[in-house]
N, C-alpha and C positions, 0 to 999 in steps of 0.2 A: 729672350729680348722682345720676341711678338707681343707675349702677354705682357711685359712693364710698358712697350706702347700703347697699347688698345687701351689700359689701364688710366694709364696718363690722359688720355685725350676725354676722360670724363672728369675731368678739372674744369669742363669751360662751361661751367652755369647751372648746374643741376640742382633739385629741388631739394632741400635741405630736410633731412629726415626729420619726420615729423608735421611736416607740413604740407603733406601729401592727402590729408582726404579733405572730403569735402564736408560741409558742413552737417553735419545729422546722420554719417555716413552709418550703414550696417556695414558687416564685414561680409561679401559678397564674393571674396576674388583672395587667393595669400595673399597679405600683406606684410611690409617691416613698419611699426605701429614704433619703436624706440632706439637708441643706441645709447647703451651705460659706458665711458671710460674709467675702468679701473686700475690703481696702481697698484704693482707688485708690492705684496707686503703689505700694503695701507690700502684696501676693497673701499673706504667710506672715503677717500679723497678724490676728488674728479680731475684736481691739476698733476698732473705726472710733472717731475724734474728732468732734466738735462741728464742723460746718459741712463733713466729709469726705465724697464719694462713696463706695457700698459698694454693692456687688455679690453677690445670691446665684446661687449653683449648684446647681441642683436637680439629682441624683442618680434618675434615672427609669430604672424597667427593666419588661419583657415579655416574657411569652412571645411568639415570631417570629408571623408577624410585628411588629418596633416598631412602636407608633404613633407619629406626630409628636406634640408637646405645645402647649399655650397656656395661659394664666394670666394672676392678675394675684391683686397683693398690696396692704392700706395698712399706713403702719408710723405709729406712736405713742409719745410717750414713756407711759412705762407709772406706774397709778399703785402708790404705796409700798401691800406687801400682805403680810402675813405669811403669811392664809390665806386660803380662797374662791377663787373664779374672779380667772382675772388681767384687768384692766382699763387703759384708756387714763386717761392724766390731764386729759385732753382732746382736742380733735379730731386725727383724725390731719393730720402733716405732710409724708406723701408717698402717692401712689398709683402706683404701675409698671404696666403692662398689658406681655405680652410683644409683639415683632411678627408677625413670620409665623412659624407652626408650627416646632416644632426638636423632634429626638432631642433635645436637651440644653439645658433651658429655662434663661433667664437675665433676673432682674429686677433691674434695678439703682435706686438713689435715692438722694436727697442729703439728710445730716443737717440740723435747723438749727443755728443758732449757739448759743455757749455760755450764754447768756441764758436759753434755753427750758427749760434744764435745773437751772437753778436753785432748791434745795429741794427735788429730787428724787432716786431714787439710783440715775439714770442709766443706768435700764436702757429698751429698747425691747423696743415691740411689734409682729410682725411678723404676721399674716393674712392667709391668701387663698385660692385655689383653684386648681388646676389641671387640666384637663382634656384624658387620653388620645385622641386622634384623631376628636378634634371642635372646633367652636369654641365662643368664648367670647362669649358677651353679655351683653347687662344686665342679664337675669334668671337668671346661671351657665352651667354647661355648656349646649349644644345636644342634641337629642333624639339625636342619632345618636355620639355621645360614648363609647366603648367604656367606660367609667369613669372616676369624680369622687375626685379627694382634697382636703378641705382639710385646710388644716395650720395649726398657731400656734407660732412660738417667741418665745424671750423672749432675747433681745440683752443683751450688756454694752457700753457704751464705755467709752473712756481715758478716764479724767479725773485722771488723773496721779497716783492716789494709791499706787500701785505698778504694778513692770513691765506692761505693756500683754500678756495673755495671744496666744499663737502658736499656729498650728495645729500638731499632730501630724504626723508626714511618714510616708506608706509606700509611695511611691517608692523610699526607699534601701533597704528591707525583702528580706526575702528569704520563698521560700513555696516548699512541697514537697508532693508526690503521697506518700504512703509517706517514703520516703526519697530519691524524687526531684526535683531541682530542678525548679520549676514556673515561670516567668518569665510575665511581662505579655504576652497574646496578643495577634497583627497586629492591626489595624484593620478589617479584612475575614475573617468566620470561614464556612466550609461551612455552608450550613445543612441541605442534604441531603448523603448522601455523602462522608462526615468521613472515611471509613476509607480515600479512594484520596489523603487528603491527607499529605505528611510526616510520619512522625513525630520532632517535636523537642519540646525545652524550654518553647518558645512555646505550642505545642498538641498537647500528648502524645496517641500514642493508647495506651488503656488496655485490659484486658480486663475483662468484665463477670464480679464476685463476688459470694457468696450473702451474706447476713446476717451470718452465723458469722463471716464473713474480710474483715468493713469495712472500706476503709483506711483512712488517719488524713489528714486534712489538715492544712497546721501553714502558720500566720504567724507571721515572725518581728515584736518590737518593739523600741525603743532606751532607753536610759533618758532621754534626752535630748527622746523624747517624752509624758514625765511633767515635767511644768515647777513647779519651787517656786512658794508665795505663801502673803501672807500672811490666814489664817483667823480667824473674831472667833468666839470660844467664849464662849458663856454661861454664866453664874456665880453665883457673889455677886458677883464682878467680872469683866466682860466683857475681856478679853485677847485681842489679838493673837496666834496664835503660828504660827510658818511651819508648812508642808503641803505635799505634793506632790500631785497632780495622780492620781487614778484613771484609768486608759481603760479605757472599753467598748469591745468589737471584738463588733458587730452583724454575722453572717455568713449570708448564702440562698443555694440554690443552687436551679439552673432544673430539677432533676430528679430524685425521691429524698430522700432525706429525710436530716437533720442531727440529729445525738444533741441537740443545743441551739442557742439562737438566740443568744447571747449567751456570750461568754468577758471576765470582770474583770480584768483586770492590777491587783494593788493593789500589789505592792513590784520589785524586781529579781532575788528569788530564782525567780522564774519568771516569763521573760517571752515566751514562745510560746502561740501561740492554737491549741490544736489540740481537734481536732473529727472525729468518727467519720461519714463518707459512707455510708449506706446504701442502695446504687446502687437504681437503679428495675426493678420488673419484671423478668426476660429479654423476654420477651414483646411488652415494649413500647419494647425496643433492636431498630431497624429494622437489618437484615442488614449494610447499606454504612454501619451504626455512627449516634451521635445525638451530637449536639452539644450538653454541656452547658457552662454558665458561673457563676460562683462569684463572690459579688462581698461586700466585705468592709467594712464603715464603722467607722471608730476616732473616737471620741468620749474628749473630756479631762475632761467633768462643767462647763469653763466657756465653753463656746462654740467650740471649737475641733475641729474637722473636718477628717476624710481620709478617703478612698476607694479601693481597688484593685478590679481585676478579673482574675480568670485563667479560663482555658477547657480545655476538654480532648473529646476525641473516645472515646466511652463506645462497644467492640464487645461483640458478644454473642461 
């Protein structure tokens, strides 16, 4: 019961994942950079039903060495708020703790049934903490815990009143160095020594430039991941009227600095995310080259998440 208290009491105001760095940020410290909800059974749907399993994906990253993660979240149906802090409508109806430490933390829980949600507008509330390479207790992170994030988001489910919102895909996407194709790096990257490694597509190696001659990184997007629905506009009389879907593309990079942190996609006249790299130091490009990595979160504005990551080998 200690821990669904301590838990609980991070319901009252906390920074909503994702909207925790600051502008042009490098990755300097762990970070939770995302959170994916998926439902059992249906991975590309972001709204889970009434009595469904769903599954979050935390999106963690660090400077080398990673640390393993641990957590644990309660979810709530939330109650109707226009403004203020966001609140439970009552007590929560799940607690997830993770199990043994992971690079890639994962809490799963099950909705109640469709009863619970009755009179409400069906949104959930999600709360909790996670803690970088330490464990987790009753009273949060552990003393030896490299750093804490809590995080809150605020969930939609189906409740059938129009198409059930998808995630965004960029998987099928494409991304480039300058002008050159930049592909999804191995699973295992150099962490000392990048420059006696290949150079390919996978994990190009690059040469180190001044300020003046930045290169450009560029993600592409589909239109297919801006998704129609329907919007309720305030009025003199409140109307329905369809909408498409905004994505934010949240971009860090582990080394150097980012003209911005954030790129809008609002229409299909332009739908590339490009962003000026301002490589780090000379000085601080180790001779056999430094291994940085780039990672990228596409957000739809209703619950709908994706993540990519590409790498590259920085020489002096």
């Amino acid at each position: 019961m200690k821990r669904k208290l301590v838990l609980s009491l991070l319901l009252l105001g906390l920074p909503a994942c994702g909207d925790m760095l600051p502008n042009g940020a490098t990755l300097e410290r762990p970070r939770v950079l995302g959170a994916r909800l998926e439902v059992e059974g249906d991975p590309g749907r972001a709204w889970p039903a009434p009595g469904e399993t769903a599954t979050l994906r935390w999106l963690v990253a660090a400077p080398e060495p990673a640390p393993a993660w641990t957590g644990a979240i309660t979810a709530c149906i939330a109650r109707p708020n226009q403004t203020g802090l966001p609140s439970c409508a009552g007590e929560p109806f799940a607690t997830a703790v993770t199990g043994a430490p992971s690079l890639e933390p994962v809490l799963s829980f099950a909705l109640p049934a469709a009863e619970a949600f009755e009179g409400t507008t069906g949104e959930l509330l999600v709360a909790g903490i996670l803690c970088a390479g330490g464990a987790l207790g009753p009273d949060g992170c552990s003393a030896d815990a490299l750093d804490r994030e809590t995080v809150i988001l605020s969930l939609s489910t189906d409740r059938g009143a129009q198409p059930a919102n998808r995630h965004p895909r960029l998987d099928d996407e494409e991304a480039f160095y300058d002008e050159r194709p930049w592909a999804p790096p191995p699973s295992e990257l150099p962490r000392a020594g990048c420059a006696s490694a290949a150079d390919v597509d996978a994990f190009p190696r690059v040469p180190w430039r001044d300020e003046d001659d930045a290169p450009t990184l560029r993600i592409t997007t589909s239109p297919d991941d801006r998704e129609a629905y329907l919007e309720l506009v305030f009025g003199e009389m409140p109307t329905l009227v369809e909408s498409r879907e905004e994505l934010t593309m949240t971009h860090v990079v582990g080394a150097g600095r980012l003209a911005r942190a954030r790129t809008v996609i609002l229409d299909d006249a332009r739908r590339d995310a490009e962003i000026r790299w301002v490589h780090p130091p000379v000085e601080d490009v180790p001779a056999d080259g430094l291994t940085v990595e780039l990672l990228v979160v596409a957000r739809d504005g209703r619950g709908g998440t994706d993540w990519t990551r590409r790498a590259l080998c920085l020489v002096p």
